[in-house]
N, C-alpha and C positions, 0 to 999 in steps of 0.2 A: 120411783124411789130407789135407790140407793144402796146396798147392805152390806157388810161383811158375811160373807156368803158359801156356804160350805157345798160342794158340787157331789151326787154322788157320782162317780166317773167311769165307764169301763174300756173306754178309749173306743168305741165304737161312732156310729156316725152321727147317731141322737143328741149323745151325749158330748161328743167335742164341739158339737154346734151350738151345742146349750154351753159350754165355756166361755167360746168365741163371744154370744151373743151377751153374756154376764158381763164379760169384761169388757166389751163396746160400748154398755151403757153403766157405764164407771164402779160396777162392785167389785170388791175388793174381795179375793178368791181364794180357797185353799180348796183341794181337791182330796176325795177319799175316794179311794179303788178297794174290792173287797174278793180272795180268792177264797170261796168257797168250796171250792173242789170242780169247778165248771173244767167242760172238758175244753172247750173253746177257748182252750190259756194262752195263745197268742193274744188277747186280748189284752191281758197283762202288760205285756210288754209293749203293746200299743198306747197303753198308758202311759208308763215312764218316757216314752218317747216324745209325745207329745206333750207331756206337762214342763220337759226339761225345756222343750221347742217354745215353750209359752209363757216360762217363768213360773207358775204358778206351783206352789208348796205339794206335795202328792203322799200324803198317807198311806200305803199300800197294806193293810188288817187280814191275818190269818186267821179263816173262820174254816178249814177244812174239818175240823172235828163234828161240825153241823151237818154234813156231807152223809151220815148214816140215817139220822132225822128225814130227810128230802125224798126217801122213798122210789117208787119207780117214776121216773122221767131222763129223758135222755139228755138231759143239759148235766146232768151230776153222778149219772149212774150211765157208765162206760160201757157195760152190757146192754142197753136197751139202744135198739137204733136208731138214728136222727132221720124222723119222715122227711120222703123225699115231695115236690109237688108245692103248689100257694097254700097258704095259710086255710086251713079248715077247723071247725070245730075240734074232731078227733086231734090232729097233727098240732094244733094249742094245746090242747091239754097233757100229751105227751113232752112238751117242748115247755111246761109250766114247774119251777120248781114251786111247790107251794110255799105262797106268804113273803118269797123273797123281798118284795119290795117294801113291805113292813117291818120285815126284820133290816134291810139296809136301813130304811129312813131313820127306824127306831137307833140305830146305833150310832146313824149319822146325827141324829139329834144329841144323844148325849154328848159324843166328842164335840159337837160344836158350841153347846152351853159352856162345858169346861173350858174351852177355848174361848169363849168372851165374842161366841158370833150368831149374828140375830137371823138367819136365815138358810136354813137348806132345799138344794135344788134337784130335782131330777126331770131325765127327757123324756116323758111320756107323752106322747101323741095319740091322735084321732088317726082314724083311715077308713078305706072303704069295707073291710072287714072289723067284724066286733074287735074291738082291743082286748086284750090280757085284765082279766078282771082288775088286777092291779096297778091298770093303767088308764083308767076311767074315770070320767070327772069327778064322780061321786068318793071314790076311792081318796081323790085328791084332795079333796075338800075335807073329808072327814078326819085325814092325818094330820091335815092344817089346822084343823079346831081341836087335835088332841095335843098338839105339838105348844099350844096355844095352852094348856091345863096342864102339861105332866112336871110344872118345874116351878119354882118360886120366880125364875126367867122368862117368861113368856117368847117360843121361838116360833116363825115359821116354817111352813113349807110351800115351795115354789113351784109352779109347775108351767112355763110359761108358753107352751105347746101344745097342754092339754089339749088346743080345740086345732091344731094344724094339722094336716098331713105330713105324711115323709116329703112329699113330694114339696111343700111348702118350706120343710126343714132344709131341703136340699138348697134350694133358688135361696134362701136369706144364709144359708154356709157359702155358698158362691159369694154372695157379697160380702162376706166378712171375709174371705180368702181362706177358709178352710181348707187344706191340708187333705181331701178328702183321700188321697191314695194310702195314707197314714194308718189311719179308719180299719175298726174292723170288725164284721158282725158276723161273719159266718158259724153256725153252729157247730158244725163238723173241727174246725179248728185246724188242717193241715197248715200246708204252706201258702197256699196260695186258697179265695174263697172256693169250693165247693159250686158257687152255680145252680146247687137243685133244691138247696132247704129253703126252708119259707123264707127264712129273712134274708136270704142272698137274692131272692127271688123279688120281694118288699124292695131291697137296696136297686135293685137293677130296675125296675119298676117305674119307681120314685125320682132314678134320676131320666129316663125316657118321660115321663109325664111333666117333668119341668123343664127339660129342652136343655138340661146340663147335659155335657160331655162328662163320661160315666169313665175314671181311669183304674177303676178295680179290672182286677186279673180276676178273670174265671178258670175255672178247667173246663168248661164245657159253654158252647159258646149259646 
């Protein structure tokens, strides 16, 4: 099925493949980016980049004021440092702003009712480590059946990766011709990805386990 379909977007690799794969099977897309104060702000611009590259409309929403809220974690608070190592317990929870993905959906819910569109999406996946509490099917499900109540509109939420790996995500962006050098997930945020954070660590991973040729720059090989 079909949607006028509202993406939330941070120009990273999840989520451009979640574009790609929207607009392959014919929805109709506008895209919301949101800079909360993430330190990882090439991001941003990784967005604009690829939404101009793609056509698709890009809302870009200044939520930095929320930025005092989010407490100790090293994605919004510039003093604590991005663990280095794969994905553990400790180094998620560090690397967790709380709630972020309920407060995006949530915001991305209202601008998409306003806007006359039946469906928002983001790129949460499966893997071989626990997911990000707010990236688990249960989580999915239950913002779809609120998203479904909070409005005289009844809207979704999409989630159409919940049960893939990265590595899944990777081999179906190969086939759509995704842009993946574009892409950008590392948490440290320099110029080029970092190499030792979880999720540079996830990205490198993911594309060795699907037999893509992997053309992110590291700093460290």
């Amino acid at each position: 099925m079909t949607m006028r379909t509202v993406v939330v977007f941070s120009g990273g690799l999840d989520s451009t493949t979640l574009l790609f794969h929207l607009q392959a099977t014919g929805h109709e897309l506008a895209a919301l980016t949101v800079d909360y104060g993430q330190r990882h702000r090439r991001e941003l611009d990784r967005a604009r980049m690829i939404c101009l590259d793609t056509d698709v409309a890009l809302t870009t929403l200044d939520l930095t004021g929320l930025s005092p809220i989010f407490g100790g974690n090293s994605l919004s608070n510039s003093s604590i440092d991005v663990p280095e190592g794969e994905y553990r317990t400790e180094s998620m929870q560090l690397t967790t702003v709380p709630n972020r993905n309920m407060i995006l959906l949530s915001i991305a819910v209202g601008w998409a009712i306003s806007n006359d569109f039946q469906a928002v999406a983001f790129g949460a996946h499966s893997g071989e480590y626990t997911p990000y509490p707010d990236c688990r099917p249960n989580f999915a499900k239950a913002m779809d059946a609120a998203a479904q109540l909070c409005d005289w509109k009844p809207i979704r939420i999409l989630a159409p990766f919940i049960d893939w790996t990265k590595s899944d995500i990777v081999r179906r962006g190969a086939e759509l011709g995704v842009p993946f050098e574009s892409t950008w997930s590392c948490y440290v945020g320099g110029t080029i990805h970092c190499g030792r954070c979880g999720t540079c660590l996830d990205r490198r991973s993911a594309f060795q386990k699907s037999g893509i040729a992997d053309p992110t720059r590291y700093a460290v090989d």
